[in-house]
C-alpha positions in Angstrom: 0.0 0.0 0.0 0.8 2.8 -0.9 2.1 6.8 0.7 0.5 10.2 -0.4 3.5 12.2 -1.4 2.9 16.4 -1.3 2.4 18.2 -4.9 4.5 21.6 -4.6 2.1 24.5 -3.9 0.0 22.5 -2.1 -1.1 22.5 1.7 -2.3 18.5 1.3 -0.2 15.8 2.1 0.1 13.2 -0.4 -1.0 10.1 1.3 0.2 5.9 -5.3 -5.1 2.2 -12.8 -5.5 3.2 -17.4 -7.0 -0.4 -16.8 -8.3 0.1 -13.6 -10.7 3.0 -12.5 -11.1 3.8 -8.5 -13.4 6.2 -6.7 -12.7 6.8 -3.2 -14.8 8.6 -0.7 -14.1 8.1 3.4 -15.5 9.0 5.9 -15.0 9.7 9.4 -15.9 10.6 12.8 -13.4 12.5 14.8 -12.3 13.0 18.3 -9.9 15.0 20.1 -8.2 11.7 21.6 -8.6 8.5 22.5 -10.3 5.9 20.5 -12.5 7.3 17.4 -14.5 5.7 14.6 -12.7 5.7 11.0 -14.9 4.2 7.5 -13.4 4.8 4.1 -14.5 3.2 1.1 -13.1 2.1 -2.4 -13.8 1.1 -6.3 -11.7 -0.9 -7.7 -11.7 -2.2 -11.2 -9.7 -5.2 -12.3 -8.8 -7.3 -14.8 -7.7 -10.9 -15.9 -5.3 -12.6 -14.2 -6.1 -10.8 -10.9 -9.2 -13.0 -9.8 -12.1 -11.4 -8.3 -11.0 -12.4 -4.9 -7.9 -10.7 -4.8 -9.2 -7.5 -6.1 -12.1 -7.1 -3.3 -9.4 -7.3 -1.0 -7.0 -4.8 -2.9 -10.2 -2.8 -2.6 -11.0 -3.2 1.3 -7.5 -2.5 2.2 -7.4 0.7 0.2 -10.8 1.4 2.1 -8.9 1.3 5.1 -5.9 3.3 3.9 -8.2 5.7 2.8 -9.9 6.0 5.8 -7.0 6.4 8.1 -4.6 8.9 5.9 -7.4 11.5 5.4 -8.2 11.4 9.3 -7.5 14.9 11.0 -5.2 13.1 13.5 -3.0 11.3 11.4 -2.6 14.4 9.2 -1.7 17.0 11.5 0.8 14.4 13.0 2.0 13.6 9.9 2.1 17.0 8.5 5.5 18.2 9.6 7.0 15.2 8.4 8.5 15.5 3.8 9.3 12.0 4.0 6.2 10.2 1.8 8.0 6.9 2.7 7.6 7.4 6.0 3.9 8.8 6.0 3.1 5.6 4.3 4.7 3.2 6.9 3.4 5.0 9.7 -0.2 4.5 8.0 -0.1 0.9 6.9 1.3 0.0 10.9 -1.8 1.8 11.8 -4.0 -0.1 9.6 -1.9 -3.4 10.4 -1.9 -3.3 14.1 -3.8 -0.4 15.9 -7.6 -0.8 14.3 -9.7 -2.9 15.7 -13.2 -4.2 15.2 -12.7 -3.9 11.5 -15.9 -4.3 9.5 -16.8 -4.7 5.9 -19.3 -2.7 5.9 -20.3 -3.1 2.3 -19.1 -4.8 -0.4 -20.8 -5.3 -4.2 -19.6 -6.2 -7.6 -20.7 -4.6 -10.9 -18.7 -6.6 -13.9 -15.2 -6.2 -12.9 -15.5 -3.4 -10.8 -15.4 -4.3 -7.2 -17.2 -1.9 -4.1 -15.7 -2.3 -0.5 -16.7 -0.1 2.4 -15.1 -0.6 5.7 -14.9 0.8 9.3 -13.3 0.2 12.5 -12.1 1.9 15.7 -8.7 3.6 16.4 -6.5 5.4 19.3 -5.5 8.9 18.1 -2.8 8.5 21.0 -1.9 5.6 19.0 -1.0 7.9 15.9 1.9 10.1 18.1 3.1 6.5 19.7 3.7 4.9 16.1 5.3 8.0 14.6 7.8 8.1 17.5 8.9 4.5 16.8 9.3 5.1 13.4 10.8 8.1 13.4 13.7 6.6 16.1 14.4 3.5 13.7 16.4 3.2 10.7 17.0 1.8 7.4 16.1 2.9 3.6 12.5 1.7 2.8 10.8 1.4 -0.3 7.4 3.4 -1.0 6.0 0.2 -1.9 6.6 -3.3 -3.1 5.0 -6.5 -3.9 6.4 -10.0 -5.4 7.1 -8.3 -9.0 8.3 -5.1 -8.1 9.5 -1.9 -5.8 8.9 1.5 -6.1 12.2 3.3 -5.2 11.1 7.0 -5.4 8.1 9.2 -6.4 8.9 13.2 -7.3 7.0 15.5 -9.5 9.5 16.8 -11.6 9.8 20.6 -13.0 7.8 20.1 -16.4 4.5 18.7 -14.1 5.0 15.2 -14.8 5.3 13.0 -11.8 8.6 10.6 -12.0 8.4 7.1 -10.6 11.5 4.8 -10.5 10.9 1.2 -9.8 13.1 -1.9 -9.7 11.7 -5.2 -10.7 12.2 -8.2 -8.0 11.2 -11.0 -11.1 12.1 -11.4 -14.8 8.8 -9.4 -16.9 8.8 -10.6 -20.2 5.6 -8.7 -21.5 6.0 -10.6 -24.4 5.0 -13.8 -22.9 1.5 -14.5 -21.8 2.2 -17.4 -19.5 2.3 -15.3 -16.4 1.2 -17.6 -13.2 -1.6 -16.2 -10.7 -1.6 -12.4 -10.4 2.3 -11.8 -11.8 0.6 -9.9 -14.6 -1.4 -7.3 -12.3 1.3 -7.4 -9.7 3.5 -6.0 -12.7 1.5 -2.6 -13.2 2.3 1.1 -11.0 -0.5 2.3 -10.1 -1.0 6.4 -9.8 -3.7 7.7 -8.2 -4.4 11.8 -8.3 -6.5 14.1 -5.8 -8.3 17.7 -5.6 -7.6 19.8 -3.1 -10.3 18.3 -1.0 -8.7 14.9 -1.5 -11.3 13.9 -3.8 -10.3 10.9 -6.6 -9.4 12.6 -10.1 -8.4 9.8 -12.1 -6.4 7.1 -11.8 -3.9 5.1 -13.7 -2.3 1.8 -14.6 1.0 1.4 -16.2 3.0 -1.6 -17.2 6.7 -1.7 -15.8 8.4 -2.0 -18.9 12.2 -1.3 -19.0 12.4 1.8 -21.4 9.9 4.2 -22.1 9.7 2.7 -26.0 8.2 -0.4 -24.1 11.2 -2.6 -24.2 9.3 -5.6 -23.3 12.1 -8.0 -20.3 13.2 -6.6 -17.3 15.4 -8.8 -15.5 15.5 -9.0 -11.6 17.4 -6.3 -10.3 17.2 -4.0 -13.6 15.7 0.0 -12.4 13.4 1.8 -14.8 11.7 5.2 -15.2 8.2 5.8 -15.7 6.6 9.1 -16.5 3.4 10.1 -15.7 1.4 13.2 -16.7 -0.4 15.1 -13.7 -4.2 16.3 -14.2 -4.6 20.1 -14.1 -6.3 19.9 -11.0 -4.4 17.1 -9.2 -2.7 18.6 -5.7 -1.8 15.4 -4.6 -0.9 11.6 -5.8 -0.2 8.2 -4.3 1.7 5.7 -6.2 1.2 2.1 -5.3 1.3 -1.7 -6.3 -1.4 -4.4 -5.9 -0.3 -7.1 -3.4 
């Protein structure tokens, strides 16, 4: 899962399909401290070889990263902090260890397009207590990996576009079609843009191929550039990689 990484110009934090189209709207209620109800929910749209139950839980666990990032807590907590890899850890051990009574709340499918609503409980005084640990540990991390790949780095670079470099952990020969399980969808960076109001703008899929003329085999280990055009309206983006 996946950090939001701060647009210049912005105030937002950045809490990362053109296959995959997701709408994202959570909601919360908010206390000063102590524990507090979070809900987020998530579209997801998918396609062959991710099966149907992989992508409703790609889509409940981005309800729940949805929910906690845009919670007033964790963003005024977080807000100090220009290190997007660290927003993101501090989120997903928050989702991972600190909410309880998670719920699916709702959950539907239309076609491909899978509907996941979730909710749960929290300890703002959690958010402080996690960032502290974090923030006292070491070692580099990467924004996000899964069993294809690793996002290194994220940056919006001078002419708008936003620059994501990735590394792929497998061989991806896009020329072959005899990809086992999800390999295939595990092999696509996802982008995700925002409004100022954090509201979903569009969303975006991209295969990781090793040049930007779509050289078709990576080879474990090989690092490649992808860039990706930024919505005239977009503040904020989250790059990230289906589990």
């Amino acid at each position: 899962m996946i950090p939001r990484l701060a647009i210049p110009g912005s105030s937002l934090l950045l809490l990362v399909t053109a296959h995959a189209f997701v709408f994202a709207a959570p909601h919360m209620t908010v206390g000063n401290n102590g524990p507090t109800e979070i809900s987020g929910d998530y579209r997801y749209a998918y396609h062959e070889p991710e099966t149907a139950a992989e992508a409703r839980e790609t889509a409940c666990t981005e309800a729940l990263f949805q929910a906690l990032s845009r919670h007033p807590t964790v963003r005024e907590q977080t807000a100090p902090i220009v290190d997007s890899r660290l927003i993101r850890s501090v989120i997903q051990t928050l989702a991972k260890q600190h909410v309880h009574d998670q719920r699916i709340v709702q959950q539907s499918e239309q076609g491909r397009t899978i509907y996941c609503k979730v909710s749960g409980r929290f300890d703002v005084d959690d958010v402080q207590r996690v960032l502290l640990a974090h923030t006292t540990g070491s070692g580099e991390q990467a924004l996000d990996q899964n069993r294809a790949l690793r996002i290194i780095s994220a940056r919006e670079a001078p002419d708008g576009t936003v620059v994501v470099v990735y590394q792929a952990l497998k061989r991806l020969d896009w020329l072959g079609t005899a990809y086992q399980g999800s390999l295939r969808e595990a092999a696509d960076v996802m982008v995700d843009f925002y409004d100022e109001q954090g509201t979903l703008l569009r969303s975006t899929r991209h295969p990781a191929r090793k040049t930007p003329g779509g050289e078709d085999i990576m080879n474990p280990g090989e690092i490649a550039t992808l860039k990706i055009a930024k919505p005239l309206n977009a503040k904020t983006y989250r790059v990230w990689l289906v589990k």
